[in-house]
C-alpha positions, 0 to 999 in steps of 0.5 A: 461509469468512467473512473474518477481520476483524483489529484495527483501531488508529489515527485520522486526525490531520488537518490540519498538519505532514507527518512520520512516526514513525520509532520505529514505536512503534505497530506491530503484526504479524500472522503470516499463516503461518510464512513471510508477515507483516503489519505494521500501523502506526496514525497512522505519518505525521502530516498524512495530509490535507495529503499527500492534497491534494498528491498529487492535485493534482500527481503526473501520475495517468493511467488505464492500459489492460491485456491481460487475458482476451483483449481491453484493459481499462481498470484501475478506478483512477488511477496515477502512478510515481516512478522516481527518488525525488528527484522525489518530494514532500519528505514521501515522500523522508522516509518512504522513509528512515525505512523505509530505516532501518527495514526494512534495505531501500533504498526508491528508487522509488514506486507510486501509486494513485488510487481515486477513489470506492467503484468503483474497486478492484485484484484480487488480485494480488501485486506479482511485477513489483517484487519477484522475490525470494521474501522482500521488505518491501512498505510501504503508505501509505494516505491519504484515505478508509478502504478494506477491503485484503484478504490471501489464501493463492495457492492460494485460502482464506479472506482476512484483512482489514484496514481502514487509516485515513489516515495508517496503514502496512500492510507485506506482509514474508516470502513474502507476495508469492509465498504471498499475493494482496491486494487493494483490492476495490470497496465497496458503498456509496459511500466518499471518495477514497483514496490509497496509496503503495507503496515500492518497492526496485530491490534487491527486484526482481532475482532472488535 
C-alpha cells in the first residue's frame, strides 16, 4: 500500500527572537487509531534559525556506534543529550516549560539529532528506552531543512507521513510508542541539514 500523505501547515519564520507559542493556537491532531495520536503544531516556535545555528554549534554532537545484526554499526546521523534540563540552551528550558504546561507532563531532560544531509536517517523504531509506560506524550522540535517523519502500526502496514518545517512540533501521544514505529528515512535526493529536539520525562520512563 502507498503512503498516506497528511496535511502540511506551517512556514519557516526565520531569523529573530527565539520563543514559542504557548497557546498552541495552530495544533492540529490526527487519530492514527482509537488508542495512538499525532499532534502537528505549525510555526510553534519562533527563530527556528536562530535555534538551528546555536545548537550545532555548541551541543557536544558525537557519532555513536550500536550492536545491531551481529556486528557495531556506526548510526547514520549525529546526537547529543541534556540529562539535566538546566544545561540546556534558555529557548529550550522555555520550550520544555510550556510543554510542561501544556501536556500535564514534566519535561526534564532532551534528545538530539543531528542529520547532516539527505543521508543520514533513524529506522523505524519507538522511543521504548525513554518511555516504558504504554500511554506517553513524546513532543518533537524539528529545526533546519524539512525532512519526510514517517508513522506505521508495530505490526507492519502502510505508514502515514508527515513533513514538518522548522520551527514546527510534531507530538507522538497515546500508545504511539508501543502500537507505532517512526522513522526519519534517508531522501533521495540531497536536502539541508536538520535538527530536531526530543523531550523527554523521567516520569514517562518507569513502568506504570
Amino acid at each position: 500500500m502507498s503512503d498516506t500523505a497528511l496535511p502540511l501547515f506551517g512556514e519557516d519564520e526565520g531569523t529573530g527572537r527565539v520563543g514559542v507559542d504557548d497557546g498552541f493556537a495552530t495544533a492540529h491532531r490526527f487519530a492514527l487509531d482509537a488508542h495512538s495520536w499525532v499532534e502537528h503544531v505549525p510555526g510553534w516556535l519562533s527563530g527556528a534559525e536562530t535555534l538551528f545555528e546555536e545548537l550545532l554549534a555548541a551541543s557536544g554532537w558525537e557519532q555513536r556506534r550500536r550492536w545491531m545484526y551481529g556486528e557495531h554499526t556506526i548510526e547514520p546521523r549525529l546526537t547529543a543529550e541534556h540529562h539535566d534540563l538546566t544545561t540546556a540552551p534558555p529557548a529550550l528550558q522555555e520550550a520544555a516549560r510550556a510543554l510542561t504546561a501544556h501536556y500535564g507532563v514534566s519535561y526534564d531532560r532532551l534528545w538530539l539529532n543531528h542529520y547532516r544531509d539527505h543521508r543520514d536517517s533513524t529506522g523505524w523504531h519507538g522511543d521504548g528506552a525513554s518511555t516504558r509506560r504504554r500511554e506517553c506524550i513524546v513532543p518533537v522540535l524539528s529545526l533546519g531543512a524539512s525532512r519526510r517523519f514517517l508513522v506505521r502500526p508495530t505490526e507492519g502496514g502502510s505508514s502515514s507521513t508527515f513533513r514538518p518545517l522548522a520551527g514546527d512540533l510534531v507530538v507522538m501521544g497515546g500508545r504511539c510508542q508501543t502500537d507505532w514505529r517512526h522513522c526519519v528515512p534517508k531522501e533521495t535526493s540531497p536536502t539541508g541539514p536538520r535538527i530536531s529536539v526530543n523531550f523527554a520525562a523521567s516520569s514517562q520512563a518507569l513502568p506504570g
